[in-house]
C-alpha positions as CSV (number, residue, x, y, z in Angstrom):
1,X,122.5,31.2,135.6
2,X,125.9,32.5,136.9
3,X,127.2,35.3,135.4
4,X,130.4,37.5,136.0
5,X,132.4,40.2,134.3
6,X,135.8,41.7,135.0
7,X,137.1,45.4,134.4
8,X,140.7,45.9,134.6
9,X,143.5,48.6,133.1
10,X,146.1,46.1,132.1
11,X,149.0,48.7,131.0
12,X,149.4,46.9,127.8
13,X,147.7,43.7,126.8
14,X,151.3,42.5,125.1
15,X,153.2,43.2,127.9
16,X,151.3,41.9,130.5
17,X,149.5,38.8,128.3
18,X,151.0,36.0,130.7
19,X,149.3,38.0,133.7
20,X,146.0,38.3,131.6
21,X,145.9,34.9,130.8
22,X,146.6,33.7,134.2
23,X,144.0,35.8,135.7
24,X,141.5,34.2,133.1
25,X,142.8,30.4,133.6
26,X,142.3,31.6,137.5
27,X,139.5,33.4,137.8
28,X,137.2,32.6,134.4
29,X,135.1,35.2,134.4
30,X,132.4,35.1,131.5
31,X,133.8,38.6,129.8
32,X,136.7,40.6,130.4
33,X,136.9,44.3,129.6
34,X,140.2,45.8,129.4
35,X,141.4,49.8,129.0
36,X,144.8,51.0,128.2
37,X,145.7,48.2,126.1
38,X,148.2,50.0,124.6
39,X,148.0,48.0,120.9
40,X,146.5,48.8,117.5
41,X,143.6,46.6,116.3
42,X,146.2,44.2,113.9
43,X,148.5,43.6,117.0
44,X,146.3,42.3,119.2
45,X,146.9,39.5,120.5
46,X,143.1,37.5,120.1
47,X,144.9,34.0,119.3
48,X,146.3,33.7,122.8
49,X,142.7,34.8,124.5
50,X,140.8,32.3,121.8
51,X,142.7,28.9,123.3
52,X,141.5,30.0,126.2
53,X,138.1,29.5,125.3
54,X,137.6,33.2,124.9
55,X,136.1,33.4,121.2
56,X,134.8,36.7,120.6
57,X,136.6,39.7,120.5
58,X,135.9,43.4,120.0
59,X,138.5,45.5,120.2
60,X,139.5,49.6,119.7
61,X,142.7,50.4,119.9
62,X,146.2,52.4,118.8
63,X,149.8,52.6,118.6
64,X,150.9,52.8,121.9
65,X,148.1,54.7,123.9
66,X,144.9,54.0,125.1
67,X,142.7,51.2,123.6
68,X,140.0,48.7,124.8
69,X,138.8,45.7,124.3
70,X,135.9,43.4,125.7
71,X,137.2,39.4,125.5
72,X,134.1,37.0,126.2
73,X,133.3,33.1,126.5
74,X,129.6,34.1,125.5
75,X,128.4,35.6,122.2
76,X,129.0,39.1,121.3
77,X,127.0,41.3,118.8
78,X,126.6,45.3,117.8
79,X,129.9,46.4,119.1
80,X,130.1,49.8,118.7
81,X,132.8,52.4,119.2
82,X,132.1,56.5,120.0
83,X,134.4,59.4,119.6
84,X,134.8,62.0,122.5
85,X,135.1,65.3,122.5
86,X,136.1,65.2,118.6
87,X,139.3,63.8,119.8
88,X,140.6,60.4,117.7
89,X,141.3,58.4,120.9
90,X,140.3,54.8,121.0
91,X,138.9,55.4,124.7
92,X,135.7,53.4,124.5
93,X,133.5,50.3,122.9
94,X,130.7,48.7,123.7
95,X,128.9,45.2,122.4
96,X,125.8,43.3,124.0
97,X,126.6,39.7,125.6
98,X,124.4,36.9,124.9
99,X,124.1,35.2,128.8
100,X,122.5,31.9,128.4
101,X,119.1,32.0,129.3
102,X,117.6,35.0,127.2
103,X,119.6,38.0,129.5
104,X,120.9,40.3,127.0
105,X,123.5,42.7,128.3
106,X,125.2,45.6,126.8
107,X,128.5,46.1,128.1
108,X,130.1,50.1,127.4
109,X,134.2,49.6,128.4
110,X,135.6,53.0,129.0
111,X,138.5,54.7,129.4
112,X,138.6,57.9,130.6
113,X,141.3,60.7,130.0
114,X,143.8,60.5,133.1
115,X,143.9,64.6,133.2
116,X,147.2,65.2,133.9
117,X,149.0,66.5,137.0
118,X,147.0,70.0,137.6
119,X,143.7,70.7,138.3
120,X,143.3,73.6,136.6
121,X,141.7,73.3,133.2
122,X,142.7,76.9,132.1
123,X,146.6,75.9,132.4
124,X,146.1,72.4,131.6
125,X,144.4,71.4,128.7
126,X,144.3,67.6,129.3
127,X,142.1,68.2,132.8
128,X,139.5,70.4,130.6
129,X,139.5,67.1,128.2
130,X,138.3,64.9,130.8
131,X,136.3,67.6,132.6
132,X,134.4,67.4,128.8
133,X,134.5,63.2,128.7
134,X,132.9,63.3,131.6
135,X,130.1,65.9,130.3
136,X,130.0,64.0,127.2
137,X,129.3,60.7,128.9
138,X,125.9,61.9,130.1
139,X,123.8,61.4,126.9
140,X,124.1,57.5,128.1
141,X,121.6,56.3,130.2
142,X,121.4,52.9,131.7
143,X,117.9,52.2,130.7
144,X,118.3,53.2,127.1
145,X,118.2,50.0,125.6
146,X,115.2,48.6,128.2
147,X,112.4,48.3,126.0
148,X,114.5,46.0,123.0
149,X,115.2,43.2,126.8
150,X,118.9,44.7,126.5
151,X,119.9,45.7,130.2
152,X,123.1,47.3,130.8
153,X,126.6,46.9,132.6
154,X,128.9,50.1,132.0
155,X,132.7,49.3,133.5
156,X,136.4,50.6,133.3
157,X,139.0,52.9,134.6
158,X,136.7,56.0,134.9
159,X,139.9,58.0,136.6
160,X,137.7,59.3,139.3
161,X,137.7,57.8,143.4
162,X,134.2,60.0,144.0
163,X,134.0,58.6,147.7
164,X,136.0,60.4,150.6
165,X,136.8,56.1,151.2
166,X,137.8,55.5,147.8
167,X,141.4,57.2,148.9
168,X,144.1,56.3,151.3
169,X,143.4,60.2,152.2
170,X,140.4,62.1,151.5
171,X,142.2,65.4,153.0
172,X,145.7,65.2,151.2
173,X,143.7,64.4,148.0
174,X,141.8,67.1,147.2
175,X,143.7,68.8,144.8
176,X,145.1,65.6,143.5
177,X,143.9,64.9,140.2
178,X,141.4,61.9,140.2
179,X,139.5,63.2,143.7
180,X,139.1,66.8,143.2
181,X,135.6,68.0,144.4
182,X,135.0,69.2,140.5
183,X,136.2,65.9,139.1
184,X,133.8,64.0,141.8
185,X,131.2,66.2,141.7
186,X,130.5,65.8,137.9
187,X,130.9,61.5,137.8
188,X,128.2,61.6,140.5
189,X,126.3,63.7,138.2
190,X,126.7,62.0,135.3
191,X,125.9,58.4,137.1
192,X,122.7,60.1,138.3
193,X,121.6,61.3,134.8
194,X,122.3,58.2,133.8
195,X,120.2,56.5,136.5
196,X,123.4,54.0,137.3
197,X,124.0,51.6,140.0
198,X,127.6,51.8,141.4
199,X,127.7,48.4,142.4
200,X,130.8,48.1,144.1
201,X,129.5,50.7,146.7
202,X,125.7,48.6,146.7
203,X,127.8,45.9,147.5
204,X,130.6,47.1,149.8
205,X,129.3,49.5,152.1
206,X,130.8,53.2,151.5
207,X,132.0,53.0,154.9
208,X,134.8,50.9,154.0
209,X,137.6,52.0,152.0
210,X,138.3,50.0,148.9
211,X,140.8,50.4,146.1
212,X,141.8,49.6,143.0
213,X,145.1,51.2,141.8
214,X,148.3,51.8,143.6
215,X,151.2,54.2,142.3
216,X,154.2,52.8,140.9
217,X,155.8,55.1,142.4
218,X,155.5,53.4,146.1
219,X,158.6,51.3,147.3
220,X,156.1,48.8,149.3
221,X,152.3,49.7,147.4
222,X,151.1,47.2,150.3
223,X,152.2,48.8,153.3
224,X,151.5,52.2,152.4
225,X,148.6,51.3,150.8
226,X,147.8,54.8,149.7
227,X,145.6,53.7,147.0
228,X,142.6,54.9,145.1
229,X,139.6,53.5,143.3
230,X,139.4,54.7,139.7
231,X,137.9,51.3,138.7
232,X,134.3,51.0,138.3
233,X,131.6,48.4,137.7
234,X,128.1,50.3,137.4
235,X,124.9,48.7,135.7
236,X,121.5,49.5,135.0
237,X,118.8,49.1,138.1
238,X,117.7,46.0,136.9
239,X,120.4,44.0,137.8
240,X,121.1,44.9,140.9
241,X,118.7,42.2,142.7
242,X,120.9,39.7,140.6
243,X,124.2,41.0,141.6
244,X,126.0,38.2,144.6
245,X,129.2,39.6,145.0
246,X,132.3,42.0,144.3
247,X,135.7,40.7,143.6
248,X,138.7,43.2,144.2
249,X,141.5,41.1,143.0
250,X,144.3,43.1,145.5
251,X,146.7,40.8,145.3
252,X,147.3,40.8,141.6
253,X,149.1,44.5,142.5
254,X,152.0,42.5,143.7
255,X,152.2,40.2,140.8
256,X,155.4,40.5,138.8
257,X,156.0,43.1,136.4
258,X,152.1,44.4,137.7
259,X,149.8,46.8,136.1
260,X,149.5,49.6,138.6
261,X,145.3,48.5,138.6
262,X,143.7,44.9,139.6
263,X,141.1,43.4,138.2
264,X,137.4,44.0,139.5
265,X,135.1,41.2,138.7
266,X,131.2,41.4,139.4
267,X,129.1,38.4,139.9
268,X,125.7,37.8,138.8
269,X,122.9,35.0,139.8
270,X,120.2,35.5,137.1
């Protein structure tokens, strides 16, 4: 049974609908997790996804920030949605996916606080908050649901390039928000409490660089290509024999009227 499922920050679902629903005529993966969706839960637009054959929604979002959703062909059950850091921001949500066959998956969709411009949580009060998301994130654990069948797939714009290769420049970048040595140094320790499989990097060695965003502020993204990956596709250890291939979907960066991610699609063989 073939099984995929894409992560991508679309920078607002209603603005960017005709690229979403492209990508999904294109692509089809079985689920689609989105962050920064930028739309309150009464504005989302779930007719449009639903004639695509994508029937089940679950959605978390707000007036003009942040927001998630998880869009799926297959059946989706217990969504559930956590606050961080006793701070109201629609930032995650999770559900389990029924995958034909008897695989039950649960799928967590995160996004995680950007952290502003300095890297200094003592002047900068939105790098402590994701310093603290981070911290926060480490009471999940990929095996946590093992003994109900349920494995589990944990995707989204994390915010954080951990690899020296998952930046157009390890040296320039490290005290850039998004690859500073505390930033990295506390997702690789919150994937390894978690026992998670980052399997981007099990399937594209972490020799290679790979990205996933590029600045607006570039004049050509593509020839510069000073990009970053902040996109992630992790999963519990389980499904890592079944995993077949990594999609990084670079040229949908050069769309019109882009989001400044692409989408990142994982395939599965169960």
């Amino acid at each position: 049974m073939a099984f995929s499922v894409t992560t991508w920050n679309i920078n607002s679902v209603r603005l960017r609908l005709p690229l979403a629903q492209h990508f999904l005529k294109t692509a089809q993966p079985d689920v689609l997790c989105l962050q920064e969706t930028k739309c309150p839960n009464d504005a989302f637009p779930s007719a449009a996804f639903r004639k695509l054959g994508y029937e089940h929604i679950a959605i978390h979002g707000q007036k003009g920030y942040h927001g998630v959703a998880i869009i799926s062909r297959l059946k989706l059950s217990d969504d559930r949605r956590q606050t961080y850091c006793e701070v109201d921001h629609t930032r995650n949500i999770s559900a389990i996916v029924d995958v034909p066959g008897g695989r039950r998956i649960r799928i967590h969709n995160f996004y995680v606080p950007a952290g502003g411009d300095e890297p200094d949580r003592a002047i900068n009060p939105k790098f402590g908050h994701k310093l603290d998301f981070i911290e926060e994130m480490k009471c999940l654990h990929a095996e946590a649901e093992q003994t109900d069948g349920i494995s589990s797939i944990l995707v989204g714009d994390l915010n954080i390039a951990p690899l020296e290769t998952d930046v157009w420049s390890h040296k320039q970048l490290l005290k850039v928000v998004s690859h500073t040595p505390v930033e990295t140094e506390n997702l690789v320790a919150m994937q390894q409490a978690g026992a998670w499989v980052d399997l981007i990097r099990a399937h594209i060695p972490p020799e290679e660089k790979i990205f996933t965003w590029w600045s607006y502020r570039a004049k050509d993204w593509d020839a510069a290509d000073r990009g970053r990956r902040l996109d992630h596709v992790w999963s519990s250890a389980d499904l890592l024999p079944s995993l077949s291939r990594i999609d990084v979907l670079r040229e949908a960066r050069g769309w019109d009227r882009p989001s400044d991610h692409v989408p990142v699609t994982a395939h599965f063989n169960f």
